[in-house]
Each structure stands twice: as C-alpha cells, then as structure tokens.
N, C-alpha and C positions, 0 to 999 in steps of 0.2 A: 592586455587581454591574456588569459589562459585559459585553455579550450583544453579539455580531457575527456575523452570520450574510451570506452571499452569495447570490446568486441560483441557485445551482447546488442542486436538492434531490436526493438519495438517488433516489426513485419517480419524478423526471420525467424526471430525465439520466442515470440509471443503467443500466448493462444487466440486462435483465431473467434471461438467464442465469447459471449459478456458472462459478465459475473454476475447471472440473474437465476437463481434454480429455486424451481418451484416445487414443493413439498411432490413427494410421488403418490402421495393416497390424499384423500377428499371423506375428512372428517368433521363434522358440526358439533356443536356442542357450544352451550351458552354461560356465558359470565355476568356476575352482577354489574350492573353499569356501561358494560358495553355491548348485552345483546348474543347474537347468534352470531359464533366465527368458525369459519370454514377454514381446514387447514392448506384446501387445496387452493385457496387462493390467497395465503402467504407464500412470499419471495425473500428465500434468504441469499447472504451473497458468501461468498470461501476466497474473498481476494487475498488472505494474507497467505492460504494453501496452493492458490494459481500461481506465487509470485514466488514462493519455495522452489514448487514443481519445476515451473520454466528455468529455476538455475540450476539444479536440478540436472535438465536436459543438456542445459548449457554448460556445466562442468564436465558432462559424462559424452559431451562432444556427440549428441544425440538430438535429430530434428523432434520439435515436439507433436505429437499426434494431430492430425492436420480434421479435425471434429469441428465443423462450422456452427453447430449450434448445440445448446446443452442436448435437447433431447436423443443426440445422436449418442451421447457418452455412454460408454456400459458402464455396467454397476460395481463391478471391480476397478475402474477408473477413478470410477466417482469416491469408493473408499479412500483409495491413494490420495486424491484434492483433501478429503476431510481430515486425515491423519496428518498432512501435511497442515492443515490449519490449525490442527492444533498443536503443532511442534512451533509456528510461526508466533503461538498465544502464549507460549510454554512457562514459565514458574512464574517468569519477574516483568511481562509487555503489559499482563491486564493491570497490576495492581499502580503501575509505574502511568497508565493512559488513565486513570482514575484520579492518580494524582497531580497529572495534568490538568487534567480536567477543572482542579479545584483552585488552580493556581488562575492570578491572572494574568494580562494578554499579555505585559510586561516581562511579567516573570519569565511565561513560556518563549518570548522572543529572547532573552537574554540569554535560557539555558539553552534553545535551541543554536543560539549564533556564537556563543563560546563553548559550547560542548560536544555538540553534535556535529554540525559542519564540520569541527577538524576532524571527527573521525571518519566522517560518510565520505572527505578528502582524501583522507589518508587510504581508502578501500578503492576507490576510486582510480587513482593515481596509481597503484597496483595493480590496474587490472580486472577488478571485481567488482563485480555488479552488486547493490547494495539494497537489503528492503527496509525500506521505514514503514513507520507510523505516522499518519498524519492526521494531530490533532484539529477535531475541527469544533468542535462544540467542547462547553462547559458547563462545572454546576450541575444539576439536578437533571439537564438533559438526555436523551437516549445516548449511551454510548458506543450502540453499533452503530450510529450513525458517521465513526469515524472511519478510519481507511487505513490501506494497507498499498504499496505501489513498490516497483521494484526500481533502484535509480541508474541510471545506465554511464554517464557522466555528466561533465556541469562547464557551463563558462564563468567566469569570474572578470569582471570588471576592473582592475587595480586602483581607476580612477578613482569611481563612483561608490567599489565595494562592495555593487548587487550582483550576485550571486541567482544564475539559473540552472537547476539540474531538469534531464534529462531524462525522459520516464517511459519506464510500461507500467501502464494502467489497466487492470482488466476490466474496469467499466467504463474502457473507451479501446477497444482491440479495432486493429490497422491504422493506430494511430502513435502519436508521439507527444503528449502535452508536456508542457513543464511548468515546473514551480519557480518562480522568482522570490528573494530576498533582500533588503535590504541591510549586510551586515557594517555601516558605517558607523554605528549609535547604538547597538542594542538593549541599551539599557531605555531609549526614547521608543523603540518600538524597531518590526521588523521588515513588517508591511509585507506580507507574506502573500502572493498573488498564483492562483492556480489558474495555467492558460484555458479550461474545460468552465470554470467558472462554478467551483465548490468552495464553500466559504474554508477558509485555514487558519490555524492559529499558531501554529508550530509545527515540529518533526521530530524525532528520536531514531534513530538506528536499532535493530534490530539484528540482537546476533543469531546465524545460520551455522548450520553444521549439512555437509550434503549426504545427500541418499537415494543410493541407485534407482531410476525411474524404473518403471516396467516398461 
C-alpha cells in the first residue's frame, strides 16, 4: 500500500457551498422545438473556478470565505469563481475534453492510466493538490455535463494496482468522495468508479498557475 495524502483536506479548504447557481435575472423567451425558456430557471455550475479558487486559498495560506449558500455570495466574489473558470477551461482543457469525448472507453482508460496518473502522482507526492477533468460522457453528448474536482491524494494498491484518489468535489461540499481505478491492464479497461455515483470514463490533469484570492 502507498497512502499520500496532502495538506489540503475536503471540510477545511473546501467551500462550504454546492456548485449550483442560478442565472440572477428571469428572462422568457421562446425556441423553435423547445417552447418557452426561462433563464431564471437554468442552473449552471463553475466547479472547475471553485476548485482554482480553493488552491488558490490554499497556496496563499488563506481560510476560504465560510458563505454556506450561493445566494450569500456577493457579486465581486462571484466574478473572482467566473474568471477563475475560465483560467481552469484556458486554451488546450476544452478542445482536449472533446477529444475525449470522441475516443473510446479503451482509449480514455489507457491514456488516462499511463499518462495521467503518473502526473496527478507526481503533483501529488509533492505536496500539491491537483484539478482534473473527468470525463464522463461521449460522442455527440452534452459536454458540460462533465466535471471538474480537485484531487487531494491517492492510495495505491501494489498488489491489485487499483488506484483511489481523494477529492473535493463542489457538488458534494462537506464531503470527501473518491474515484477508484483499475490500473492493472489498461489497455482491457479501467473501470473507473466514482464513490457519489457519477458515471466516469477517464481523467486528465489540468495545469494551474496560482492567484491571489481576495
């Protein structure tokens, strides 16, 4: 067994809100085919800006704003989450989670368990808290319906090979899920298991650069 964990825990640096925000104005307005849509009843999510943020606080030795629900956030907060998700999306994540997407389940488990892992190891094992991308659909499906999670550290099997990292998830805050892998075979598959019960198909690392919080 090899157990690595980092100083970053889930309940201390985590936000204590979900990754659920609801448009701030209530606008209608109709589409062919789908009818009359309200925008104030779309829910978008900024987990790949939450999971910035919180290292963010965490690099800069800084507790994170203790705001238990979105509606508490002000609006200069809420910029800082958005800018931050889009430094998390920056030149080469969308086009690279597309081309995931296209690959299949094979594929992604192969490039995930020889490519990835050794680097999310290697940041890991250093000390630093790592955000991936996890893909979870393919093909022609919605692509935001994939994720963004920050990995805190991982246990490793020797025996067996499977591999489980250790997570903040912002759409599971006070919590700690993790992802299991199987990296004995990669080329047969990865069997990639999330403990919240989101379907997975792989992972990619995601490089960060930090910036002072407010």
């Amino acid at each position: 067994m090899a157990v690595v964990k980092t100083t970053f825990k889930s309940l201390e640096h985590g936000f204590q809100f979900i990754n659920r925000f609801p448009f701030p104005f209530s606008v209608s307005f109709k589409l062919p085919f789908a009818g009359e849509i309200n925008l104030g009843d779309i829910v978008y999510g900024l987990c790949g800006g939450m999971c910035f943020a919180a290292r963010d606080y965490f690099v800069a030795g800084k507790s994170v704003p203790a705001y238990a629900k979105v509606d508490e956030i002000p609006s200069d907060f809420l910029l800082y989450l958005w800018n931050r998700q889009l430094d998390s999306l920056g030149l080469l994540v969308v086009p690279k989670v597309i081309e995931w997407m296209l690959r299949n389940d094979n594929d992604v488990g192969r490039l995930t368990a020889q490519y990835e892992i050794p680097k999310i190891r290697r940041r890991l094992d250093q000390g630093q808290p790592v955000v991936i991308a996890l893909i979870r659909v393919q093909r022609g499906d919605d692509p935001t319906r994939n994720h963004q999670v920050l990995a805190m550290g991982y246990d490793l099997d020797d025996v067996t090979k499977r591999i489980t990292l250790f997570l903040y998830d912002p759409n599971h805050p006070a919590q700690e899920p993790t992802i299991s892998l199987n990296l004995a075979h990669p080329s047969l598959g990865i069997e990639p298991v999330q403990s919240t019960g989101e379907p997975l198909r792989g992972l990619f690392m995601i490089k960060y650069k930090p910036q002072t919080p407010p």
